[in-house]
C-alpha positions as CSV (number, residue, x, y, z in Angstrom):
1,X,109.7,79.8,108.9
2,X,112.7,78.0,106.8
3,X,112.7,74.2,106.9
4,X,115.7,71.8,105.6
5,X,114.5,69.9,101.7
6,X,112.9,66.6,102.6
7,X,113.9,64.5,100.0
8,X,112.1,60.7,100.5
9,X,111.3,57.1,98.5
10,X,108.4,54.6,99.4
11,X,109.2,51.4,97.3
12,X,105.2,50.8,97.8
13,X,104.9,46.9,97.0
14,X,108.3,46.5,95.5
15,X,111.8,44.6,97.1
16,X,112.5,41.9,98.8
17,X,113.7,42.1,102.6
18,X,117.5,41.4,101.4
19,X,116.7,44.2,98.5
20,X,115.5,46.5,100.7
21,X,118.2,46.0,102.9
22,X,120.8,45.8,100.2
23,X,119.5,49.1,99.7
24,X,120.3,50.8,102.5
25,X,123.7,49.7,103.3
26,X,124.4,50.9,99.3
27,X,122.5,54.3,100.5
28,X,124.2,54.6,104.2
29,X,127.7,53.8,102.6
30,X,127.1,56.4,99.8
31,X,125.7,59.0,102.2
32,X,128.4,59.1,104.9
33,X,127.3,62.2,106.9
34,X,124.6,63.0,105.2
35,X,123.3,66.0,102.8
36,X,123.8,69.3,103.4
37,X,120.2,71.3,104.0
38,X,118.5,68.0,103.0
39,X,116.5,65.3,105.2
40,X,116.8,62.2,103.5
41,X,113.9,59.1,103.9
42,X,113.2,55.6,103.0
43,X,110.2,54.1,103.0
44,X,110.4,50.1,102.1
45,X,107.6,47.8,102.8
46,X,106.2,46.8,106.4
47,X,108.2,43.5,106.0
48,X,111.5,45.1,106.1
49,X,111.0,48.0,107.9
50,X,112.6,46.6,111.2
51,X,116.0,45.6,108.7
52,X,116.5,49.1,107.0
53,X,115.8,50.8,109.9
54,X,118.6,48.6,111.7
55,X,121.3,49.2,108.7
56,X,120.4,53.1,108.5
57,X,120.6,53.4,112.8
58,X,122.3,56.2,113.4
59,X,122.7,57.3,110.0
60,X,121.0,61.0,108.7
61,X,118.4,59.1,106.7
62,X,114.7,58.3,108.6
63,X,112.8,55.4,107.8
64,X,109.4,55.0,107.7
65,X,106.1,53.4,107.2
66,X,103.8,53.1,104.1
67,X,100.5,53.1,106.6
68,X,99.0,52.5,110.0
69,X,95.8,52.5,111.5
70,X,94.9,54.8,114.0
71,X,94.1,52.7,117.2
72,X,96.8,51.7,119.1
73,X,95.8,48.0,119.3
74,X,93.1,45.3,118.6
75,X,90.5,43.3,116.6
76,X,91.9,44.9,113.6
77,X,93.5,41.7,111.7
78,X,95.7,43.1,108.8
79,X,96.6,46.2,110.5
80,X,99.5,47.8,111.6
81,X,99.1,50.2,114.7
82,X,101.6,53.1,115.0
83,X,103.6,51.9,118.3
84,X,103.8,48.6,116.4
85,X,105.5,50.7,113.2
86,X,107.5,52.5,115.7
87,X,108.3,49.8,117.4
88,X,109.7,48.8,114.6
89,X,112.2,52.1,113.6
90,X,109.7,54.3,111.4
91,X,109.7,57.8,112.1
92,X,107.0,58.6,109.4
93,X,103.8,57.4,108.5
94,X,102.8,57.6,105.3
95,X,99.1,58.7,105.2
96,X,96.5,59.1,102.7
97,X,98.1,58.2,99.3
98,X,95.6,58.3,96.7
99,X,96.0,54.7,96.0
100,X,95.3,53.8,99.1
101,X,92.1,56.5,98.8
102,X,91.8,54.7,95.5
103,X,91.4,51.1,96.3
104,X,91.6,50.7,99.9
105,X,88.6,53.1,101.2
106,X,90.8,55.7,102.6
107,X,88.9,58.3,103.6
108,X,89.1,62.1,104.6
109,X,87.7,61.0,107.9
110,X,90.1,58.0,108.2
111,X,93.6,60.6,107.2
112,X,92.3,62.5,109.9
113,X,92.5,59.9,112.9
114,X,95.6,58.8,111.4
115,X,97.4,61.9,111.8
116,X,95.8,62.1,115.3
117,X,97.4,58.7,116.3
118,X,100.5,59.4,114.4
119,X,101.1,63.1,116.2
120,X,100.6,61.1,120.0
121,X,103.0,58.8,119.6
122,X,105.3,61.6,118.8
123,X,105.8,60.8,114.7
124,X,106.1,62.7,111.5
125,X,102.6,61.9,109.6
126,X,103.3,62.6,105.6
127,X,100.2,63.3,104.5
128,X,99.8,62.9,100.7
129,X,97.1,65.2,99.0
130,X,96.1,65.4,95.3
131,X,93.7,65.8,92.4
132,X,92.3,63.7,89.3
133,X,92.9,64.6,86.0
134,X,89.2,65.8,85.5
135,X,90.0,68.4,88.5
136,X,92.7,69.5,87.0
137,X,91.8,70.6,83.8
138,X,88.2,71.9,85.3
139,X,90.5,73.7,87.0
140,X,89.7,72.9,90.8
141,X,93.1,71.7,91.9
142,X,93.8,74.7,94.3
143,X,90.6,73.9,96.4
144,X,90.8,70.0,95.7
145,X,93.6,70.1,98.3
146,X,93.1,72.7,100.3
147,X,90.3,70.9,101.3
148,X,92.5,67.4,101.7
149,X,94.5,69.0,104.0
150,X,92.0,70.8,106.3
151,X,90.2,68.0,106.4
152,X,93.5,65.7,107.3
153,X,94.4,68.7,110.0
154,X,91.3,69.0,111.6
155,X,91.5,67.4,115.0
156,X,94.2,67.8,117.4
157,X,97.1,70.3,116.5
158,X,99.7,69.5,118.9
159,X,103.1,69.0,117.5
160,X,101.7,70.0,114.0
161,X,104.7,71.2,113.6
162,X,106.1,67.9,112.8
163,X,104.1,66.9,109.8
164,X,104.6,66.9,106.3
165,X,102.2,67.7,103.5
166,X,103.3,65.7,99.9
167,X,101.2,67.2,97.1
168,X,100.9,64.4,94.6
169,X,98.6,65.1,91.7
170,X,96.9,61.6,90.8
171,X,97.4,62.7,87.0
172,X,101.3,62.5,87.6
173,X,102.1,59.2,89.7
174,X,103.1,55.7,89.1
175,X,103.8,54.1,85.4
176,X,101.3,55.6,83.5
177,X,101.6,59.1,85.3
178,X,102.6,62.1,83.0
179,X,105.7,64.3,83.8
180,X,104.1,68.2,85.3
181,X,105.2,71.2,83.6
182,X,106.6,73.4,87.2
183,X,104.1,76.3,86.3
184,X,101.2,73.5,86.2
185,X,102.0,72.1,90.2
186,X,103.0,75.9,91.2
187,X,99.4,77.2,91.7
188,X,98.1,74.3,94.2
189,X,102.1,74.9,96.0
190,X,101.7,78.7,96.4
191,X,98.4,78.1,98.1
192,X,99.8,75.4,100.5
193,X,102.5,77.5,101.1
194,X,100.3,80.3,102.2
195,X,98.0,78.3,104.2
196,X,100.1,76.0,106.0
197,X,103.7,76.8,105.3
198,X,104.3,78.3,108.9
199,X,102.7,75.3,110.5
200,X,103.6,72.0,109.0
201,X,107.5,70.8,109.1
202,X,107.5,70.8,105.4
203,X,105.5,71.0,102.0
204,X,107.1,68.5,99.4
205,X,106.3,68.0,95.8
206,X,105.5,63.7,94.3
207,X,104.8,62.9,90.9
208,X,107.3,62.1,88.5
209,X,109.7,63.0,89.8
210,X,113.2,62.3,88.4
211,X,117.0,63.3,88.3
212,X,116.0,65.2,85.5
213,X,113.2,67.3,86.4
214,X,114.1,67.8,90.5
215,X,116.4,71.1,90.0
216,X,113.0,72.5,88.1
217,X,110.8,71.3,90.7
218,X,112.3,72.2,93.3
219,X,112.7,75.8,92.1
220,X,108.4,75.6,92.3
221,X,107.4,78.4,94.8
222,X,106.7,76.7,97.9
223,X,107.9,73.2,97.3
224,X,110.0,72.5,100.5
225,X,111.2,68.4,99.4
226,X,110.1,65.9,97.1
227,X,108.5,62.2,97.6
228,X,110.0,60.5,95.2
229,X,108.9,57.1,93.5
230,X,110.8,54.8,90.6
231,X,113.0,57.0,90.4
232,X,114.8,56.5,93.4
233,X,114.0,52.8,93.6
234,X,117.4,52.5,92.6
235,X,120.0,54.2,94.7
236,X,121.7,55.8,92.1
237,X,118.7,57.3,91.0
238,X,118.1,58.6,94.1
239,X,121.5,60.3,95.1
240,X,121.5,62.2,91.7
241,X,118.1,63.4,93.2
242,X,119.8,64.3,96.7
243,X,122.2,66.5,94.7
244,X,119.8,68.2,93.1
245,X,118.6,69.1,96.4
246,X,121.9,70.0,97.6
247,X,122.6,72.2,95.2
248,X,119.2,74.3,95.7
249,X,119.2,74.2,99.6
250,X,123.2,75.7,99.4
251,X,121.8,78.0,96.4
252,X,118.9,79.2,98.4
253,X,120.8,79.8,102.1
């Protein structure tokens, strides 16, 4: 099965409403018709989520959300539910990134009836997978997140076809994360290529990731799209990335 690049930001806990929005009229303007082979996405916090997704309407690039809860309503003070997020333009959910695991309790149950409430209501969950640095060099990456994603796949599989698997090596995100070598994130992308590469909608690569490196990355058997992070926190940043993948989706048709 071939699949179009997914190419996406989350800002995580960064801009302001007007930045956000600022953002995506710079990015809509810039993007005109879109990118060839590529599906673009933004991800800006919860607060502005109902602004970008109003500026980027009927533009190629989705919007989305950087987390929701799996029940549909409630006693859940804090939350967001996923009609609520739809409700309010997202077309992805976010699911599982390891800071969240990290810090917020996030659990492999907890991915699991995410995705289940995501797929429902009809969304793209983008579930993010990924090892520590101690797996890594014991060498356990490979069944580190082949075990993520059964675990995040288990329950329902209608309209699997839809989601989105973002391998994100904890070792290799946010300020302090170190840039991979390709041959060092190729094993764990083979063996999600092989496992769920004819089921998901796409298998993308997230960890320092930068105008410089994408071309490489890219090039990784089985990487089908990248999650991108400071990189493309500035739109500049992240149309150089968009080339990149417009040059390897025309290179690769």
């Amino acid at each position: 099965m071939t699949h179009p690049l997914w190419i996406g930001t989350s800002f995580k806990m960064n801009k302001t409403r007007a930045e956000s929005v600022a953002y995506a009229a710079r990015l809509r303007s810039a993007l005109g018709d879109g990118v060839p082979g590529v599906r673009a996405f933004v991800i800006p916090p919860a607060t502005a989520l109902a602004e970008v997704s109003a500026v980027l309407d009927g533009s190629p690039v989705r919007t989305g959300v950087q987390n929701a809860h799996w029940a549909d309503g409630g006693a859940w003070t804090g939350e967001l539910s996923v009609p609520q997020a739809a409700d309010a333009g997202a077309r992805i959910v976010e699911i599982g990134h390891s800071e969240r695991r990290a810090h917020f309790a996030e659990t492999d149950g907890t991915v699991r009836l995410k995705v289940g409430a995501v797929l429902r209501h009809g969304l793209t969950p983008l579930v993010c997978c990924g090892e520590s640095a101690e797996v890594f060099e014991s060498g356990g990456s490979v069944g580190h997140v082949l075990r993520q994603a059964e675990a995040a796949f288990a329950g329902p599989a209608d309209g699997l076809e839809r989601a989105l698997i973002a391998y994100e090596p904890v070792w290799a995100i946010g300020e302090h994360g170190r840039e991979p070598r390709p041959e060092e994130v190729a094993p764990v992308h083979e063996a999600l290529a092989a496992e769920w590469g004819g089921r998901v909608g796409g298998i993308l690569y997230g960890g320092s990731v930068s105008p410089d490196n994408a071309a490489d990355l890219l090039g990784v058997p089985g990487v089908g799209g990248l999650f991108v992070g400071r990189a493309a926190w500035d739109v500049e940043g992240y149309l150089r990335i968009l080339e990149a993948g417009r040059r390897h989706a025309g290179a690769t048709a």
